[in-house]
Every structure is written in structure tokens, then in C-alpha cells.
C-alpha positions as CSV (number, residue, x, y, z in Angstrom):
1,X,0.0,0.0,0.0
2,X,1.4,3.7,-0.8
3,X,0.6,6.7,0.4
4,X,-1.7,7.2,-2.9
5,X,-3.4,4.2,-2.2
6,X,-4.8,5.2,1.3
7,X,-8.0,6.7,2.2
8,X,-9.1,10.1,3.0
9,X,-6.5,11.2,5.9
10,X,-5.8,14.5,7.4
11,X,-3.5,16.5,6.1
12,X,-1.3,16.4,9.1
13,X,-1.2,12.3,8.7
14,X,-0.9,12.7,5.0
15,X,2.3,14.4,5.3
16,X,3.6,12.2,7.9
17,X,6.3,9.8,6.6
18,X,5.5,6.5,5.5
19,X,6.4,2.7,7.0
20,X,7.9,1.6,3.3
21,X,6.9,-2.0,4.7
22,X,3.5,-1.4,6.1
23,X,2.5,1.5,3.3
24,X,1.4,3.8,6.4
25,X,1.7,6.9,7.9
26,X,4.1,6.7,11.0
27,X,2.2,8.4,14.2
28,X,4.4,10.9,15.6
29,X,4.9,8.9,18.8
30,X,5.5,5.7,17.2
31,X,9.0,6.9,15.2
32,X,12.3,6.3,16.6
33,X,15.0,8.7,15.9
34,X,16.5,6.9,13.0
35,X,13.0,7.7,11.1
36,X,11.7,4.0,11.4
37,X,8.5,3.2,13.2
38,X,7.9,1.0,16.1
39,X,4.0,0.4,15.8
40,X,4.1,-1.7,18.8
41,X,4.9,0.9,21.4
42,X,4.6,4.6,22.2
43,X,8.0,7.1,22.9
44,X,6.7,8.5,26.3
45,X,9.1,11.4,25.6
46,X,7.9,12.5,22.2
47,X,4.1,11.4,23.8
48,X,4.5,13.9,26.6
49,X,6.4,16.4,24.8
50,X,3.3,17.0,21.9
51,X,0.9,16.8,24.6
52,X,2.5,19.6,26.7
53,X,2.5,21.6,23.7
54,X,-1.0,21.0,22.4
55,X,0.0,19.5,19.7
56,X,-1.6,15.7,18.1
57,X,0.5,12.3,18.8
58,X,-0.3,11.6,15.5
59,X,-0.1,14.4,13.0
60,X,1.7,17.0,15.4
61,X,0.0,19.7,14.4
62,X,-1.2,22.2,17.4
63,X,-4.9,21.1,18.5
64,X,-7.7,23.4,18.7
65,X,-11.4,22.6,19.8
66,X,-12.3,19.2,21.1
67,X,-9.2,16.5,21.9
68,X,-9.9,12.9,21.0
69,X,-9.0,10.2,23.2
70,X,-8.8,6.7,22.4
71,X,-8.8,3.8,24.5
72,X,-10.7,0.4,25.4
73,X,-13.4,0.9,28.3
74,X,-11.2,0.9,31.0
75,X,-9.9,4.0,29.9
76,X,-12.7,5.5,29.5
77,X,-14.4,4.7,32.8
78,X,-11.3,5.3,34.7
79,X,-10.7,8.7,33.0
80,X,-6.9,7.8,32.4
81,X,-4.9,7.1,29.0
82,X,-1.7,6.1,27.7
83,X,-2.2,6.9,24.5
84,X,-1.6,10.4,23.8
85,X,-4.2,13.6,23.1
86,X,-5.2,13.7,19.3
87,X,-7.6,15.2,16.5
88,X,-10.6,14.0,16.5
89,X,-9.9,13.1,12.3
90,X,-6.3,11.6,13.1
91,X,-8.1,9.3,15.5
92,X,-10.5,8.4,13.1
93,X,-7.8,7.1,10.9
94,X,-6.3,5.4,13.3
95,X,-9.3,3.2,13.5
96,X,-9.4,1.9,10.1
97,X,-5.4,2.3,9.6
98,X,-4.3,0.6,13.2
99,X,-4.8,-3.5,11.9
100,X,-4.7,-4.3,16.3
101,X,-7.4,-1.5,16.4
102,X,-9.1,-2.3,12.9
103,X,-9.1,-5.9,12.6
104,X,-10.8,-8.2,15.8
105,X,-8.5,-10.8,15.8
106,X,-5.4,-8.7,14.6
107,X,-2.8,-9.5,17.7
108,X,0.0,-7.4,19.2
109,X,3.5,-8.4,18.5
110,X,5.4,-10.9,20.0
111,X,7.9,-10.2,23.8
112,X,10.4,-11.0,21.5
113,X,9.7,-7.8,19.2
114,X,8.8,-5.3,21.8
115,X,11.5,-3.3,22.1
116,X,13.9,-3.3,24.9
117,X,13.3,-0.4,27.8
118,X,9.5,-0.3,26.7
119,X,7.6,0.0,29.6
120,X,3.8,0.0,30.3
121,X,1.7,1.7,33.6
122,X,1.7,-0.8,36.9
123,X,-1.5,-2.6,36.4
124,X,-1.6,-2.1,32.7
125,X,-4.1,-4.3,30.8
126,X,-2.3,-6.1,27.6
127,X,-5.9,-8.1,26.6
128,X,-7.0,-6.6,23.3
129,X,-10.6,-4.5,24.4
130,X,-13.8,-5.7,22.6
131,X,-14.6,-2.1,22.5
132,X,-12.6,1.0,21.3
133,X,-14.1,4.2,23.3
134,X,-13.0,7.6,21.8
135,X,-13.9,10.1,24.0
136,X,-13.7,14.0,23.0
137,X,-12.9,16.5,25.4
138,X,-12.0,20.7,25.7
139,X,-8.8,19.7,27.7
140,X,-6.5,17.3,29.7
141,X,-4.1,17.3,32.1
142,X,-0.5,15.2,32.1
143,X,1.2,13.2,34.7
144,X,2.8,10.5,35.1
145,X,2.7,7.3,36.8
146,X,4.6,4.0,38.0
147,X,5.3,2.0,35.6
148,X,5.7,-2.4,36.0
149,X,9.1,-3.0,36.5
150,X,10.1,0.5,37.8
151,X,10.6,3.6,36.5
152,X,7.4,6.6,35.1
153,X,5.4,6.5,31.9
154,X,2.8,9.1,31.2
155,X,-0.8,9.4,31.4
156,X,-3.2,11.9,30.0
157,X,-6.2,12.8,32.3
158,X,-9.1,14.3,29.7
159,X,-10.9,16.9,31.2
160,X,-14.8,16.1,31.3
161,X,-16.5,14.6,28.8
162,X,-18.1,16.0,25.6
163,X,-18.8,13.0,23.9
164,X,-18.3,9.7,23.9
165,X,-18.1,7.1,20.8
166,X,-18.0,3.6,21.0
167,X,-16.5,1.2,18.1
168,X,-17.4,-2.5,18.8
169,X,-16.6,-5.2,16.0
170,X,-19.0,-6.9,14.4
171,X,-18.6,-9.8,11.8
172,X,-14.3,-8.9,12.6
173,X,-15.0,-5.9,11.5
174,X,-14.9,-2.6,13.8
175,X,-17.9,-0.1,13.4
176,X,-19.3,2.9,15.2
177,X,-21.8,1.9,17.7
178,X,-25.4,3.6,16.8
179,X,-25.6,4.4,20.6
180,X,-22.8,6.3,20.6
């Protein structure tokens, strides 16, 4: 897949660089400084850095009006995420460009292929969610929180909640929720 051969994205992720290998845009906060991307975890630093400046994990252009979350249900009810703020558009991508997000019985990678010094929140669920909850919201705070093994790895604390959309699969396939 190319860049040409994508659908509709924001113009922020359409001028992010492209995963040769995968044929999509690479999220801000999933490229290492060499320029490749690591899909399977998020750089904390570049995470907390875009947030602090208002700015989308994705696209990393500045964020105005509502901020999407996005996150299984846990998230959502506990009002805590470790994935970064982002547009509301850039997170729609990511639900039909993401295969773990997009496709039910996608998996995560392998241990073996997480990279080494990765490190998730203390208590940190690894099951896939049966739901994806994007929540939109005027703000959010940033902290940051233990993390299994040692160490801190942030968290983004939206401010109260505009909206909520769920995304369940049906048939493998994830849609929007009509209760949304």
C-alpha cells in the first residue's frame, strides 16, 4: 500500500512519513530517531512532549477545539490514557489504519519484538478490548505514573467529557456503535 493508495487522511497524517513496509503513515509517537516506526509501542518522551505543547500524537499539528482520546473501556471509565491527546480526524484514521485496532482478531506483537526499555503503567491491561471508546474532550491534564518493572510512563487525564463514541466489531470488522 502507498501513500496514494490510502483513504481520505488529514492533512497532518498525510504528510507524515510513510512505514515503506506497512505503506502507512508513521504516528508521531510511534518513530524512533533513526526515522523507522515502532508500531508496537509509544515514545513516552515525544508522547509527553506534543501533549504539553497541544500539539496531536499523531499528526503533530497544534490542537484546537475538542481533543480525541482513544482507549478500550477501562480508559474510558477510569478517565486515564496512555495513548496520547489527538484530533478527532487523526483518530478516526487510526481506527481503520491501526490492523490491532481495525481488525478483531489482529494481535500485538510478539515479547520478542517489543522493544527493549518499553515499559507500560503498573496494572496495565495487555488483553485486546472488545470495544474501542474515543472520548472528545476541551482539555486534559498530564502526569505521570509508575510504571511495572520500575521507572514513570505518562498518562493523559481528559478533562470532562463532551462525547463519547464507542466502536465495537461486528462480523471482525470494527464499526461505530449507533448508541454512541
Amino acid at each position: 500500500m502507498s501513500k496514494t493508495t490510502l483513504p481520505d487522511l488529514p492533512p497532518g497524517l498525510a504528510a507524515r512519513p510513510v512505514d515503506p513496509r506497512r505503506g502507512l503513515p508513521i504516528p508521531a509517537v510511534n518513530e524512533r530517531p533513526d526515522g523507522t516506526a515502532d508500531f508496537v509501542s509509544i515514545n513516552g518522551q515525544t508522547a509527553m512532549y506534543l501533549a504539553i505543547k497541544g500539539c496531536c500524537a499523531l499528526c503533530t499539528r497544534r490542537m484546537s477545539g475538542h481533543v480525541a482520546f482513544l482507549g478500550g473501556p477501562g480508559s474510558a471509565e477510569a478517565g486515564g490514557y496512555t495513548d496520547p491527546p489527538m484530533h478527532e480526524a487523526c483518530a478516526e484514521a487510526a481506527l481503520t489504519l491501526c490492523p490491532h485496532i481495525a481488525r478483531q482478531h489482529a494481535r500485538r506483537a510478539s515479547e520478542r519484538r517489543v522493544p527493549e526499555g518499553t515499559t507500560v503503567p503498573a496494572g496495565f491491561a495487555e488483553a485486546k478490548p472488545d470495544e474501542w471508546v474515543m472520548v472528545l474532550t476541551a482539555g486534559y491534564r498530564t502526569g505521570l505514573v509508575p510504571a511495572e518493572g520500575g521507572g514513570v510512563v505518562p498518562i493523559f487525564l481528559p478533562a470532562e467529557y463532551v462525547r463519547k463514541r464507542r466502536f465495537g466489531y461486528e462480523g471482525g470488522v470494527l464499526v461505530e456503535r449507533v448508541d454512541s
